[in-house]
N, C-alpha and C positions, 0 to 999 in steps of 0.2 A: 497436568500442567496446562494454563490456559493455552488457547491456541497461538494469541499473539507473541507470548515468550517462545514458546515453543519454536515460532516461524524464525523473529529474531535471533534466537540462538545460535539456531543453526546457520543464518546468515552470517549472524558477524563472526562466527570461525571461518565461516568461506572466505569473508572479506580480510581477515587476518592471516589466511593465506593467501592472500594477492590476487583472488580472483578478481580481475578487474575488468577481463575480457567480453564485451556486450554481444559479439558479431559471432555469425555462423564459421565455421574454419573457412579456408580458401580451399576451393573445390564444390562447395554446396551445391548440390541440383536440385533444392528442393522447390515443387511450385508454388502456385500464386501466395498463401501467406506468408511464407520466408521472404520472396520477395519483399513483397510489403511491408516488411517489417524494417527490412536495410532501407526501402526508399525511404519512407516516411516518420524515419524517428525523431520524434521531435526533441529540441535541444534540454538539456535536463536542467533549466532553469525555473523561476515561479515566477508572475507577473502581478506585485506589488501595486495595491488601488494608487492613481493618479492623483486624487483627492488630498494624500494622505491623513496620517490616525493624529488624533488631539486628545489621547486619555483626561477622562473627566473623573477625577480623583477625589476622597477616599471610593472605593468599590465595593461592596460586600455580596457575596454569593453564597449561594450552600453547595462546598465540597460534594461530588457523587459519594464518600464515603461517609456521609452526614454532616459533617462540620463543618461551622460556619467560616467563615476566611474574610477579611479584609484586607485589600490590596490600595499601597499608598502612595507606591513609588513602583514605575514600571521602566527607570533606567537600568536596570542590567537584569534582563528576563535569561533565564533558565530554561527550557523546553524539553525534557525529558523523551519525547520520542518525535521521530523524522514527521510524524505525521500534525503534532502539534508544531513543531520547530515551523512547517510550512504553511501555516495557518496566520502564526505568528508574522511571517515574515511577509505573507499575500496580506496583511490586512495595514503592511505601513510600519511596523515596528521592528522591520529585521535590523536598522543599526543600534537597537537596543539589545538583541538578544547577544549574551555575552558567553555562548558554548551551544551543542551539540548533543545529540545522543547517536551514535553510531548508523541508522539508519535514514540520517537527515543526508543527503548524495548529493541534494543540488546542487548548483556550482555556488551563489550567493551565500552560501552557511560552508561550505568545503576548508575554507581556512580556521574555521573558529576551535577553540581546543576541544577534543572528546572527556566527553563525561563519564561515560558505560566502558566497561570491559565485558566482553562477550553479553551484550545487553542488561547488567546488571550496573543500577547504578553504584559510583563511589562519594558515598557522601562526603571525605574528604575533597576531593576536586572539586565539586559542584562549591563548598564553603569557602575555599580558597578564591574564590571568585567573587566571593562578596554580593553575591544576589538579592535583587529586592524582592523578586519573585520566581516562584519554580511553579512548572507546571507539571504533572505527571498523568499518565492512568491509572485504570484498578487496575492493571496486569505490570504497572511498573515495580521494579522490587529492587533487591529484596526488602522487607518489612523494617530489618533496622536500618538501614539509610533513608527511608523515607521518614522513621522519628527521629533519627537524629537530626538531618536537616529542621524538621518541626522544632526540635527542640531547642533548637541553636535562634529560635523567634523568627526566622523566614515565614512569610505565608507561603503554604504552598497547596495549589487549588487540583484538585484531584477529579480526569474527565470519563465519563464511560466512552470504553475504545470504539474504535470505528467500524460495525461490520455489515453496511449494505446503506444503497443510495437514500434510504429512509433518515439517516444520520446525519446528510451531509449538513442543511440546515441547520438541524439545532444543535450542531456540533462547533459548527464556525459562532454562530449566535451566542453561545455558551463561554466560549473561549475569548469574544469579543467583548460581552459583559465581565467579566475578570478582569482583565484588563482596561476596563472604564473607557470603551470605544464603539459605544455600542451604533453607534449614525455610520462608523464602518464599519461591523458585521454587518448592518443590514443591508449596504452597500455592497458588500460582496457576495451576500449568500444571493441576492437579485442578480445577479451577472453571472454567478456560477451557476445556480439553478438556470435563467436564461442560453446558456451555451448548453448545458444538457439537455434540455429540452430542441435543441436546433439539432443536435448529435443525433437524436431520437427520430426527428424530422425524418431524418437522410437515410436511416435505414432501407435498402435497395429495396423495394416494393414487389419484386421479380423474387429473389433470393428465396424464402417459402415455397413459390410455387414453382420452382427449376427441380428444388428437394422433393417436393411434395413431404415435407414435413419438415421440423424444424431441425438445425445443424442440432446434434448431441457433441456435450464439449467438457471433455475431462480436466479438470485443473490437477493437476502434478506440481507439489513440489518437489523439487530434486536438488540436494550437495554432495556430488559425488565423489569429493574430496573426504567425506565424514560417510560414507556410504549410507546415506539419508535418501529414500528412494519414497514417497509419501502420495495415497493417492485423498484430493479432499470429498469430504461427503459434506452432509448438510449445513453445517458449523463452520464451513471453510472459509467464507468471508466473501466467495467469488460469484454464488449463485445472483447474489442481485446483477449483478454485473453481466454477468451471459442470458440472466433472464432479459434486462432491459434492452441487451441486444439481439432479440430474438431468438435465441437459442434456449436449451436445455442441460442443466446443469448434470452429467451423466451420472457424478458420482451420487449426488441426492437421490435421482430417481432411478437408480439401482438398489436405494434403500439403507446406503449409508448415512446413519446418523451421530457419528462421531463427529471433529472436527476434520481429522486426518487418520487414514488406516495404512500402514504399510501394503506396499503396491503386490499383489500379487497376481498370476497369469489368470487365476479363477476371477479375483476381482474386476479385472480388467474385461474380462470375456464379458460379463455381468451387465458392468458398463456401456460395453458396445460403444467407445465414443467416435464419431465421424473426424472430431477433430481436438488436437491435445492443444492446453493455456498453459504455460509454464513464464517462468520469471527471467530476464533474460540471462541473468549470472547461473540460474541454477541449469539453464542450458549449457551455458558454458564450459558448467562445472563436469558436463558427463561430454562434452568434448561436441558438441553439437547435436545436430538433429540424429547423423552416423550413430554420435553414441548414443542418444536415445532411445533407436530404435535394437538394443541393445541390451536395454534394461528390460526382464523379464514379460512378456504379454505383451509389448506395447507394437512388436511388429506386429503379430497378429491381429489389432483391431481394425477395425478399416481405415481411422487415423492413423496408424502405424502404414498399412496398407499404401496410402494416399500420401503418405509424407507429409502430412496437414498438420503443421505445429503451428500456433499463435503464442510469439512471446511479447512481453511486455516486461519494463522496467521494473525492477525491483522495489526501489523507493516510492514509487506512486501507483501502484498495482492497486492495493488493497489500502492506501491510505484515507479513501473518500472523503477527499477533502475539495481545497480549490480546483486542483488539474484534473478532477474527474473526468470531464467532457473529453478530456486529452485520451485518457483511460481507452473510455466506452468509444472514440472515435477509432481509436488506433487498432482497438479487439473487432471493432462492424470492419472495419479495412481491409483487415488481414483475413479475419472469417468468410467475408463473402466475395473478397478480391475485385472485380472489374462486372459483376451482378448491377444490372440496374433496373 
């Protein structure tokens, strides 16, 4: 199963069971990155170009799954997952987009109807809508909702999903050309690139040499509602992201080359992480940091040790889209706390 279904999945049964809880329980002593994680969370909104978009109409692209698509009308766009929905919407076009995909969280797309049931689209819904355009991934499915929508004559432009800061670019570029806005992709991907590059700046200069070597940082996913307990290795979406924040990716360079391996005490030893990345709901879903340290190994590692968890939003973790900078500021914050 791709990675990105896989994560999905098991998210939207979390979120189908009402995890909606972001915050550590009441009692938490954990130090400086839990902290920082309660001070500093920034509002889960997206911040739409000032400029706004003026689609220059017809578009013709080549689909990632080879096919050519033309795009002629971009009033009521379709966005198949939270990670395009907010690309869509940073780029000036969110009062066209007319639905959701279940992992879209932001407050600005929160009303709009859902399309996926447990991340699978329903190509009834999405047609009920009357769309001029749909946008989806290779990991969007299943296969017959994607040709029925095709076949019902929608274009619908097909993008490779997003898995490290190398994407973010020609991922907004890609999606902006589609959409026949391409003077605002280029506008945004200069501003988003520009913020991460300043995030990159501010890495504490001190923080390396306090460790004498670079923090090791485990990405776990966890739904402990589905007893989904997952530790990521190479494949897992998160290594650029702790790389660029000067850290090391534990599960990679313990020799994990899957995307996700089920967590176990050996695995974890292996690891060795100083400090664990987890997604905020999936935190919450094993009851906090308490329960965390709870799930097999993870006392033991010296991040179990240290009580060193970094969580981060669900919706924009691994999305490497516009809010990245958000991302990568909020993981340097929490990782290296009050380090200058």
């Amino acid at each position: 199963m791709p990675r990105s279904l896989r994560i999905a999945g098991a998210w939207a049964a979390a979120l189908a069971l009402g995890l909606t809880a972001c915050a550590a329980p009441d009692g938490d002593t954990s130090p400086g990155p839990r902290k920082a994680a309660a001070r500093d969370a920034a509002p889960d909104r997206v911040e739409p170009l000032k400029s706004g978009a003026k689609p220059e109409l017809p578009a013709t692209v080549t689909s990632a799954d080879g096919r050519r698509v033309t795009v002629r009308d971009t009033a009521r766009i379709v966005p198949l997952t939270g990670s395009l929905n907010e690309i869509v919407f940073t780029l000036g076009l969110g009062e066209n987009v007319v639905a959701r995909d279940i992992t879209a969280t932001f407050e600005q797309a929160e009303k709009l109807p859902v399309v996926t049931r447990a991340h699978d689209v329903s190509a009834e819904s999405v047609l009920s809508l009357k769309p001029t355009v749909v946008l989806a991934d290779t990991t969007t499915g299943p296969a017959e909702a994607i040709d029925q929508i095709r076949d019902a004559g929608v274009p619908l432009v097909v993008f490779d999903p997003a898995k490290s800061l190398d994407v973010v670019r020609p991922r907004i570029e890609a999606v902006a050309k589609a959409l026949g806005v391409r003077k605002s992709g280029a506008e945004l991907t200069r501003r988003t690139e520009r913020r991460i590059d300043a995030v990159r700046a501010g890495i504490p200069a001190g923080a390396g040499k306090e460790r004498k070597k670079k923090p090791r940082v485990a990405f776990l996913y966890l739904r402990g509602s589905a007893s989904v307990y997952l530790l990521g290795g190479r494949d897992s979406g998160a290594s650029s992201l702790l790389e660029a924040a000067g850290a090391v990716d534990a599960g990679k360079e313990s020799g994990l080359r899957k995307d996700f391996t089920p967590i176990t005490s050996e695995a974890l030893a292996e690891a060795a992480p100083d400090a664990i990345l987890v997604m905020t709901k999936g935190l919450a879903s094993v009851n906090g940091v308490d329960g965390l340290l709870k799930v097999p190994g993870v006392a033991e590692t010296p991040a179990g040790l240290d009580r060193r968890v970094v969580s981060i939003d669900d919706g924009v973790l691994l999305n490497y889209g516009p809010r990245t900078d958000q991302v990568l500021k909020s993981l340097v914050e929490q990782l290296y706390g009050d380090a200058k």
